[in-house]
C-alpha positions in Angstrom: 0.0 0.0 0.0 1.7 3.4 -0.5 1.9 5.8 1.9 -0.3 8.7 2.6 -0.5 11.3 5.1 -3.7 13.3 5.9 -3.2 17.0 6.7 -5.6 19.4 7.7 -5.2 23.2 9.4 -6.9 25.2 12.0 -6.7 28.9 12.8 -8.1 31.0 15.4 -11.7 31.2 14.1 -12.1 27.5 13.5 -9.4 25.8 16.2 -12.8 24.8 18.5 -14.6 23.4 15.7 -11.8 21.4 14.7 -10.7 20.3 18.3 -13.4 20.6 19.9 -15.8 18.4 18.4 -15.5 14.7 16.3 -15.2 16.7 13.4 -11.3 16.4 13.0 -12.1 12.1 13.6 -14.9 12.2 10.9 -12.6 14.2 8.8 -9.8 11.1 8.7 -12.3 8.2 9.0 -14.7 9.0 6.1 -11.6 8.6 3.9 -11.5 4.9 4.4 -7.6 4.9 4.6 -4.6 3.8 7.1 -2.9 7.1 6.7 0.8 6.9 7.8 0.0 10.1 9.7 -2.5 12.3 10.5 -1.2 15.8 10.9 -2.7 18.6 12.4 -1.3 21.9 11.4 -2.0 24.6 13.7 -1.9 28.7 12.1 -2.3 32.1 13.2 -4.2 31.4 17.2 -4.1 33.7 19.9 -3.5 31.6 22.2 -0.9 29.0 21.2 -1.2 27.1 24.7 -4.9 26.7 24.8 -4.8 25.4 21.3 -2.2 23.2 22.2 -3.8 21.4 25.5 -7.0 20.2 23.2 -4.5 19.3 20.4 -2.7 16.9 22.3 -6.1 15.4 23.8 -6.5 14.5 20.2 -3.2 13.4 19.5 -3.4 10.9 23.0 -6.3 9.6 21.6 -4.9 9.0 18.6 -6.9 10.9 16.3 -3.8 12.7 15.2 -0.5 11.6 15.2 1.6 15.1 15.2 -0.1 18.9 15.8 3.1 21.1 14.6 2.7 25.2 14.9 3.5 26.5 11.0 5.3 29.8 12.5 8.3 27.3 13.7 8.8 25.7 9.5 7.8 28.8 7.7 10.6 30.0 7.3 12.7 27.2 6.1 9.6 26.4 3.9 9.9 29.8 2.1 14.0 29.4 1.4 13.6 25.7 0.7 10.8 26.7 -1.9 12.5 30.1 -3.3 9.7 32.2 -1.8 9.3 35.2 0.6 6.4 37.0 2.4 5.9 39.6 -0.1 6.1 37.2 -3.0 2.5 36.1 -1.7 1.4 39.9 -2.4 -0.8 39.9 0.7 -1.9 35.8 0.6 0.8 34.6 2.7 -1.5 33.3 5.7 -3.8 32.1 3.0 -0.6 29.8 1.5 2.0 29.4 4.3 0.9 25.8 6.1 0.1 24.1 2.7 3.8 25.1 2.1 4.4 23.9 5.2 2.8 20.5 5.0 4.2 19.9 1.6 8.0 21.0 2.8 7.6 18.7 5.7 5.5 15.5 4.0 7.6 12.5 4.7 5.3 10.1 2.5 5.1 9.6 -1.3 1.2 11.5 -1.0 -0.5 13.8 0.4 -3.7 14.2 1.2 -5.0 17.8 2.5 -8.2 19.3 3.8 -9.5 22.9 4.5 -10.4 22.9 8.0 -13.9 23.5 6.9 -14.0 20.8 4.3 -14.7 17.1 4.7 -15.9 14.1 2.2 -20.0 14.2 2.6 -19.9 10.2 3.8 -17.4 7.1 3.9 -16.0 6.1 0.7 -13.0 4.4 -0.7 -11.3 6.6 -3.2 -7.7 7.2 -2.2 -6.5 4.1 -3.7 -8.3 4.9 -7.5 -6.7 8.4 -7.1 -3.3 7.2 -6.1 -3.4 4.9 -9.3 -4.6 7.6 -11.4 -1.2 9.6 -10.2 0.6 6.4 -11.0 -0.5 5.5 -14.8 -1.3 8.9 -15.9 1.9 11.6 -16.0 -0.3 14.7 -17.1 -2.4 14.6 -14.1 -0.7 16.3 -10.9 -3.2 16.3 -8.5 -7.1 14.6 -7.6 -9.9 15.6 -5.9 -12.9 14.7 -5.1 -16.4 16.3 -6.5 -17.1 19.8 -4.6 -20.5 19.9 -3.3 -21.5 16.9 -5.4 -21.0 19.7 -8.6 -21.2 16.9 -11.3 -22.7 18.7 -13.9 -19.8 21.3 -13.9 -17.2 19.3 -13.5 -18.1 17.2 -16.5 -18.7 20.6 -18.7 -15.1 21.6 -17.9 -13.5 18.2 -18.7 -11.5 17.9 -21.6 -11.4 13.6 -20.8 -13.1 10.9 -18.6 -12.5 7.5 -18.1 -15.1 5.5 -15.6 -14.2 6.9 -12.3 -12.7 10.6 -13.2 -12.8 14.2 -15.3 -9.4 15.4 -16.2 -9.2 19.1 -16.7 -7.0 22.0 -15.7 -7.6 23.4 -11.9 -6.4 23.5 -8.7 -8.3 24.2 -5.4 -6.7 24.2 -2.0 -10.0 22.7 -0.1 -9.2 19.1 -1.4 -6.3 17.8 -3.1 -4.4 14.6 -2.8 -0.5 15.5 -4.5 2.2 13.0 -5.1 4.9 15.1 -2.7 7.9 14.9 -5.0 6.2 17.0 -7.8 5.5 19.7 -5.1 8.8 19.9 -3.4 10.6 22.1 -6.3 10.7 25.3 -7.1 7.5 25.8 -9.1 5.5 28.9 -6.8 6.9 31.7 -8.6 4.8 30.8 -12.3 1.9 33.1 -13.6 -0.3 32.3 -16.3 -3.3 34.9 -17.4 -6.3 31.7 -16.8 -4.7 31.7 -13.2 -6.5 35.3 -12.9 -10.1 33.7 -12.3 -9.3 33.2 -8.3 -10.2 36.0 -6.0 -8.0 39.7 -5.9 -8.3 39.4 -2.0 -5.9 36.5 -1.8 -3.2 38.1 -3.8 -0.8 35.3 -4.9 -1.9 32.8 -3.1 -1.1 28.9 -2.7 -3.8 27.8 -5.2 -3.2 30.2 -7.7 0.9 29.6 -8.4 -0.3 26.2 -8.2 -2.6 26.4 -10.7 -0.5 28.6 -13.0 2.6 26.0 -12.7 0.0 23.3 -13.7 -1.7 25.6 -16.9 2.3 26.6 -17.9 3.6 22.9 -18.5 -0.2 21.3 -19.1 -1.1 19.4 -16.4 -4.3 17.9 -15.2 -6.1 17.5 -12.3 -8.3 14.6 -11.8 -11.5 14.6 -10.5 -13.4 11.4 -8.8 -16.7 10.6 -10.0 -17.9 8.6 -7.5 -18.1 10.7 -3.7 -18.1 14.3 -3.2 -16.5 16.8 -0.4 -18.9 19.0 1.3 -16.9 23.0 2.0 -19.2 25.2 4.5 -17.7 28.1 5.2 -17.8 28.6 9.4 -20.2 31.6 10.6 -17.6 34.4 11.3 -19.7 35.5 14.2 -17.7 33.7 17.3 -21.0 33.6 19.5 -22.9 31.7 16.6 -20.0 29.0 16.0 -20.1 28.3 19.3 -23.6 28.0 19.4 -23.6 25.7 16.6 -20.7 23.5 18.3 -22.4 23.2 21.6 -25.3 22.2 20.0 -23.6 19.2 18.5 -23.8 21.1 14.6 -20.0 19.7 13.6 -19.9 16.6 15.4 -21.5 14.9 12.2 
């Protein structure tokens, strides 16, 4: 079996969602996988210590098997990768721990989830996907369906087999990478189709990606057969919590 690791990220508006709740558990388990590790990646909190106390109940229940702080392998990410802060134009805490996790990833894949993304239900996939990667040299990364958006994914394919879409994209609340094609230098490309993703982020993980992947045609591969569900959290702190006592991300 090769080896995976799941990653996912928390931050100070979602930390108690994530570690508070079985939503981090549900997040691994509905994979159907024996990841190699399970990595929590813990960004931007105000208080580092409090965030740490419920991360390592996690870990000593083995939900996770590491919770690492980004701020202590930022920097080594950005020389290992070419990169500095301003090179992000005002997206560097949208990009730094996927850096991060990819600088860091000691398995051949690599499996990564927003913090406020998860697979709707239980479903083997991984193993399709990591074949996929395998046979297939133009495709560079695989997802699964967004919000069960079939119809839109199959409008933007340029192929499809039984169980995927190929077609050019790149979206940083799914993806599952082989780590050696992302642990080069290949942040700093632009390409004019990379222009679609929002002005807020400035240069953002998702978009260099996507421009590297549009410069030297490469596809990404989308799985037919489960789809993730992305919510964004309510930015009011009163109403998330709210929602979490009331058991809202346990499921």
């Amino acid at each position: 079996m090769s080896s995976v690791t799941f990653e996912t990220k928390c931050y100070e508006k979602d930390w108690e969602i994530l570690l508070k709740t079985g939503r981090l558990e549900q997040m691994i388990k509905r994979n159907c996988f024996d990841f190699a590790e399970r990595i929590l990646y813990i960004n931007n909190v105000a208080d580092p210590d409090q965030v740490r106390f419920y991360a390592g109940k996690l870990k000593e229940r083995d939900v996770i098997t590491q919770y690492v702080f980004v701020d202590e392998y930022a920097r080594e990410a950005l020389d290992f990768f070419g990169l500095d802060r301003d090179s992000f134009r005002g997206g560097y805490y949208y990009s730094i721990q996927e850096l991060v996790g990819i600088y860091r990833c000691q398995t051949e894949y690599l499996l990564h989830f927003a913090g406020d993304s998860m697979l709707e239900k239980p479903f083997h996939w991984i193993e399709q996907s990591i074949a996929k990667l395998e046979e297939d040299p133009r495709v560079k990364v695989v997802n699964c369906l967004p919000d069960g958006s079939a119809c839109e994914a199959e409008a933007q394919a340029y192929e499809e087999d039984d169980n995927f879409w190929l077609g050019y994209g790149f979206s940083d609340q799914c993806y599952l990478i082989r780590t050696a094609d992302y642990r080069q230098r290949i942040f700093n490309e632009t390409h004019p189709a990379s222009e679609r993703y929002p002005q807020y982020g400035g240069e953002l993980f998702e978009r260099k990606v996507d421009s590297w992947m549009h410069n030297h045609d490469f596809l990404r591969a989308t799985y037919k057969n489960g789809n993730y569900l992305h919510r964004n959290y309510p930015s009011n702190r009163l109403v998330r919590t709210i929602a979490r006592m009331a058991g809202r991300y346990d499921r």
